[in-house]
VOGU-3710 file (C-alpha; in Angstrom, 3 decimals, decimal comma):
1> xxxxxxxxxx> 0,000/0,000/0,000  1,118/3,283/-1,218  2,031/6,181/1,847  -0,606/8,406/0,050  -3,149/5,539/0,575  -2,155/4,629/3,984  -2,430/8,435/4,894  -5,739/8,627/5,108  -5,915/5,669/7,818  -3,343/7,092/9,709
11> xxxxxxxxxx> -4,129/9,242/13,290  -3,721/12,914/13,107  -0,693/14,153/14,705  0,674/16,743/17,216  4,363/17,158/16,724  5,450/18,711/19,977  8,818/20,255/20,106  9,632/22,357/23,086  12,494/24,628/22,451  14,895/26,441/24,564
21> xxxxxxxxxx> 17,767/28,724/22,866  18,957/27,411/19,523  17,171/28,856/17,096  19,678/27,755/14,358  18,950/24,073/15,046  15,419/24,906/15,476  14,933/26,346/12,114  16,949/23,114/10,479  14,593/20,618/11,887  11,491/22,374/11,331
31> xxxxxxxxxx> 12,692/22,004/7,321  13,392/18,573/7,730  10,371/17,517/9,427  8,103/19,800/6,908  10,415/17,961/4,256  9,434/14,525/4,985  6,233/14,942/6,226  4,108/12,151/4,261  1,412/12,529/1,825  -2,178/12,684/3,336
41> xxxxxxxxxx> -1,334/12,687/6,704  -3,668/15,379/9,253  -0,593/16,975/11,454  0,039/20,160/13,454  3,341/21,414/14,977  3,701/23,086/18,283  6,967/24,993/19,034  6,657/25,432/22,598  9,400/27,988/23,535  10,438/28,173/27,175
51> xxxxxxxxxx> 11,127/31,859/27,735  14,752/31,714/25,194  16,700/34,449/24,908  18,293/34,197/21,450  16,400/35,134/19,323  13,779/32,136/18,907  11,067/34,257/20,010  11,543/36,650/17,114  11,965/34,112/14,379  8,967/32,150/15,810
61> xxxxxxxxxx> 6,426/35,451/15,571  7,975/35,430/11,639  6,555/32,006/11,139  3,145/31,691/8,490  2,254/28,035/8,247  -1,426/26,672/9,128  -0,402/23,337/10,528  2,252/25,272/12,902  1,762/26,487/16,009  3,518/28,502/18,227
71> xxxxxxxxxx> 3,361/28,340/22,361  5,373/30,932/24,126  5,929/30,916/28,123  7,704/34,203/29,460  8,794/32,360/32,241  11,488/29,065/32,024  9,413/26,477/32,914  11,987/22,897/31,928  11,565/20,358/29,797  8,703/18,450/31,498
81> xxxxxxxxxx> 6,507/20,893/32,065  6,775/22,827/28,783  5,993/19,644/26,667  3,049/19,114/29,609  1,789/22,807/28,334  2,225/22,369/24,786  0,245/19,014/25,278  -2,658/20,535/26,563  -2,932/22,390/23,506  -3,018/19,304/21,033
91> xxxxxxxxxx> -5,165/18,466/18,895  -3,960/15,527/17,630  -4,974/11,748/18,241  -1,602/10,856/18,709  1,036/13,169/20,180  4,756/12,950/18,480  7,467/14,589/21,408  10,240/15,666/19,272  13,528/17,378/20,207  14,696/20,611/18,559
101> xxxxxxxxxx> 18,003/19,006/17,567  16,942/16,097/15,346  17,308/16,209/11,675  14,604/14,278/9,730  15,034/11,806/6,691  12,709/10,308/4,380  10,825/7,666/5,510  11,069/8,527/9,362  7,520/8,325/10,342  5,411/6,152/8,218
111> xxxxxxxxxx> 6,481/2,915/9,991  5,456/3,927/13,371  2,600/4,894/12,064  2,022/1,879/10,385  2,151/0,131/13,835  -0,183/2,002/15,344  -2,977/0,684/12,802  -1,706/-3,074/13,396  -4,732/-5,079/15,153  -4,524/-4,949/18,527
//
């Protein structure tokens, strides 16, 4: 079966990715997930920034993309709780926790989500 065909089938997703500082990395995986984000699948993406003070703010209030999503606390909250916040605000049958340093290839995400349609 074909991704396009299987994309349909598939859960919606949240990708949450809670950032702190690095906007540089940031910005690369946010191209490589929209890069290999399959055919047909319902997503949004929630940059959940934790009060950084490089420059993330700024680049996120730049950002024009329906399917992304941008949390902002003023206060540094850590990892846990962040992700907890940004969580709250999916909408998403499935929720995808991502880090803000990964770079994304083709092919990443259609087996897991192939296993989550595997009878139970």
């Amino acid at each position: 079966m074909g991704t396009a065909a299987r994309g349909a089938a598939w859960p919606s997703v949240s990708f949450i990715v809670p950032l702190f500082n690095h906007v540089q990395q940031t910005q690369e995986m946010l191209d490589s997930l929209l890069a290999h984000m399959p055919e047909g699948l319902e997503f949004e993406i929630l940059l959940a920034d934790d009060a950084s003070t490089d420059g993330t703010a700024a680049w996120l209030a730049t950002l024009r993309h329906p399917q992304i999503k941008t949390l902002r606390s003023e206060v540094n909250r850590g990892y846990a709780a962040n992700n907890n916040a940004a969580a709250r605000q999916a909408k998403g049958e499935v929720l995808a926790l991502l880090n803000n340093d990964l770079l994304l290839q083709a092919g990443w995400l259609p087996p897991m989500l192939d296993l989550l349609l595997l009878p139970q």
